[in-house]
N, C-alpha and C positions, 0 to 999 in steps of 0.2 A: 504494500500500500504506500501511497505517497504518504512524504511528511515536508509540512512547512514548518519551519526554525524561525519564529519571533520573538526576535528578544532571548530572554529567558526560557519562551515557553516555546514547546517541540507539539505540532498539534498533528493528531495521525487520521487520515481522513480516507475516503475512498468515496469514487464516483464513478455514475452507473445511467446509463441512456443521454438522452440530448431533449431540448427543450427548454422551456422558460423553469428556471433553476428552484429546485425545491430541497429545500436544506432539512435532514432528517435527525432530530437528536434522539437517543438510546436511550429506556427506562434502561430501571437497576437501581437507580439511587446513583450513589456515588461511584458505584462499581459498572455505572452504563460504557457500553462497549459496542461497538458495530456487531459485533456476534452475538449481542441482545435482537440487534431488527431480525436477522439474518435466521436465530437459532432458538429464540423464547419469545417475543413479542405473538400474542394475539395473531398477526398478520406482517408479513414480510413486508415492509414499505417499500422499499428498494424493487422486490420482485414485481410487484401488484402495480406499480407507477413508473417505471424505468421506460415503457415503450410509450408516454409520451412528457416524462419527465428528465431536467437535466438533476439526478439525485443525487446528495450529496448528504454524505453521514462521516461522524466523526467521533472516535473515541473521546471522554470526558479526560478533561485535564485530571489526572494523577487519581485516576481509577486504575487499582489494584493489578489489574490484569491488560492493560491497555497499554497500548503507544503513547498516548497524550501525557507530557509531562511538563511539570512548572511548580515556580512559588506557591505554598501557600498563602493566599492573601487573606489574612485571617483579619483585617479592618473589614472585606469588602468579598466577603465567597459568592455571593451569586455574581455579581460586575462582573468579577473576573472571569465566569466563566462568559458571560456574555463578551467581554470582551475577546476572547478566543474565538468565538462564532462569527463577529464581525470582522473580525482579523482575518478569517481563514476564507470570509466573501469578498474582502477588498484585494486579497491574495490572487482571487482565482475571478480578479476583474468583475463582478458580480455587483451591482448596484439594486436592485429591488427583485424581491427572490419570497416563495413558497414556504412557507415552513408548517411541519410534522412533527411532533413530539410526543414521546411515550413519558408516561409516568413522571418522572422529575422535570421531564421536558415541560410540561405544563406549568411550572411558575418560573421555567426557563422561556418560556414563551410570551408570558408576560411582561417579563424583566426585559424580552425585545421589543418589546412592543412600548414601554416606558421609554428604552435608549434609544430604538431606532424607527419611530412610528412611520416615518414617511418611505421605508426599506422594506418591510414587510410588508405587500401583496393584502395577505390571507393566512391565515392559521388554523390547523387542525391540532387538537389534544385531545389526545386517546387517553384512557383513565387517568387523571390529573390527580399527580398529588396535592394533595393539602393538609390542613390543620384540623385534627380531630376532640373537641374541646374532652370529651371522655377518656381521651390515650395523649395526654397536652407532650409527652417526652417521649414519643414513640421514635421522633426521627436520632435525637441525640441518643437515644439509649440502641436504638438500633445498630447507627454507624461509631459509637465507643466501640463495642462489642466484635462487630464485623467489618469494619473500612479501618479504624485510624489501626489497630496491629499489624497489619497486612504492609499500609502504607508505610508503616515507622520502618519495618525490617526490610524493604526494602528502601529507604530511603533512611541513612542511621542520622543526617542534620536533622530529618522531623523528629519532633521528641512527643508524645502521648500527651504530653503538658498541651504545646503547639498546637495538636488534635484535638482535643477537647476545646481551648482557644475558638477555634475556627465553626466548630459543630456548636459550639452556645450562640457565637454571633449569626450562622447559617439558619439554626432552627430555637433558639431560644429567645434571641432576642425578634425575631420575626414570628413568635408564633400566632399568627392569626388568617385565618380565611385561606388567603392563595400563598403566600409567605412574600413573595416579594411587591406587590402593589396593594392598596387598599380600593376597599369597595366605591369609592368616590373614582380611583384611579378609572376600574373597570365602567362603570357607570358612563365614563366620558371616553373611552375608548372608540372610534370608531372605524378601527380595523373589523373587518368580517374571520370571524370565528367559528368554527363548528367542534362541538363539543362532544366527546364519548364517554359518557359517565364510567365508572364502576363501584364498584361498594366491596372494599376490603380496608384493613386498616390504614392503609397509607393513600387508598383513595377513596377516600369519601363523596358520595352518591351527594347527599347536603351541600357540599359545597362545587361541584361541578354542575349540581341545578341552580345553587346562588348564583353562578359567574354567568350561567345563559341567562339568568330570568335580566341582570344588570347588564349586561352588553347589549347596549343597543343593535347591533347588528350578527347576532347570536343565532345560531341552529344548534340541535340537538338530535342525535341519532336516535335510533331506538333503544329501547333498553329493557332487560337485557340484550347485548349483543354479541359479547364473548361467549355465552351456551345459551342453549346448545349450540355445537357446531356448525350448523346451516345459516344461525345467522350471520358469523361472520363476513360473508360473502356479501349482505344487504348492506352491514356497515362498510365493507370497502367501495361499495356501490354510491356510497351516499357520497363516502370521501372523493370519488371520482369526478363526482357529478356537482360538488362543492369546489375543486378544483378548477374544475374546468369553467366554471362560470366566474371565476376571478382572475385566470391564471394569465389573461393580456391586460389585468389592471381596471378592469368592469365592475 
């Protein structure tokens, strides 16, 4: 896979069909990986949208098992990775582009949609995480546990102290709604959205129906659409047909 070197950070990406550019970020949490779209997601984005998308997915900055690597910026953990995503479009000449997010992609999608409103098209977020007030330290307790060990040992400058740092200011000190905008944000948002609920603990059905009932320019798939199995097919259908009615800027 290619890798672009900016700066400090090494981001690892891979790109798949030709078309007006639609950039794909990997659930997983912190551990999202192009082998998340490709090998666990719900639906293969890459496969389902490449014949008439220019697709573009990229491992997460300094996920465990991934190419993408860089500072922790423990002032500023969602920017930065925002930053990487716009870095890696102005790299590859890219000015207004598609975007597709699984799971953490969703308040990674928002946070572009806050930096770069007038670059994003259109957005799809497949079960979006968010803030579950019943489980309030599901995400720090989660990635203590499972991302920052991983990450230390293979990186011995990060220290456990460092990790925890960055997972308070990521999900403690944002814990509300979508993590990185507030309800006002979305409320005035007038990018077109389409939304895939799910209901498990880290995506909450509650607030993936907040964010469509506030977005003014919000669709909702059906739901359930993950099972059984046949639906999945109706939700890539939706996604196609959302796509494609944005995807020259309409």
């Amino acid at each position: 896979m290619p890798v672009l070197q900016h700066g400090a950070v090494r981001i690892r990406y891979e790109e798949a069909g030709a078309g007006v550019p639609l950039l794909i970020l990997p659930g997983g949490g912190l551990h999202a990986t192009i082998d998340y779209v490709t090998g666990t997601a719900p639906f293969d984005a890459i496969a389902s949208l490449r014949d008439a998308y220019r697709c573009i997915a990229t491992d997460l900055r300094n996920a465990p098992r991934g190419g993408s690597a860089g500072p922790l910026e423990i002032d500023r953990p969602w920017d930065a990775f925002t930053d990487d995503q716009l870095a890696l479009m102005d790299h590859l000449g890219i000015d207004r582009f598609l975007v597709l997010g699984y799971c953490i992609g969703g308040p990674m999608i928002w946070n572009l949609l806050k930096r770069a409103p007038g670059r994003v098209i259109a957005a799809v977020l497949a079960q979006p995480s968010g803030f579950r007030p019943e489980q309030p330290d599901l995400f720090y307790q989660n990635n203590i546990a499972g991302w920052a060990p991983a990450l230390c040992a293979a990186r011995p400058e990060i220290t456990m102290e460092m990790a925890a740092a960055f997972l308070t200011r990521m999900y403690r000190e944002r814990a509300d709604f979508v993590m990185t905008v507030s309800r006002d944000f979305v409320r005035g948002c007038q990018t077109p959205v389409l939304i895939l609920p799910d209901d498990i603990p880290a995506h909450p059905y509650a607030v993936a129906m907040e964010s469509a009932r506030l977005a003014p320019n919000a669709q909702v798939s059906l739901y359930p659409w993950k099972e059984p199995k046949e639906h999945v097919p109706l939700a890539v259908r939706h996604i196609r047909s959302f796509l494609r009615a944005y995807r020259d800027g309409g």
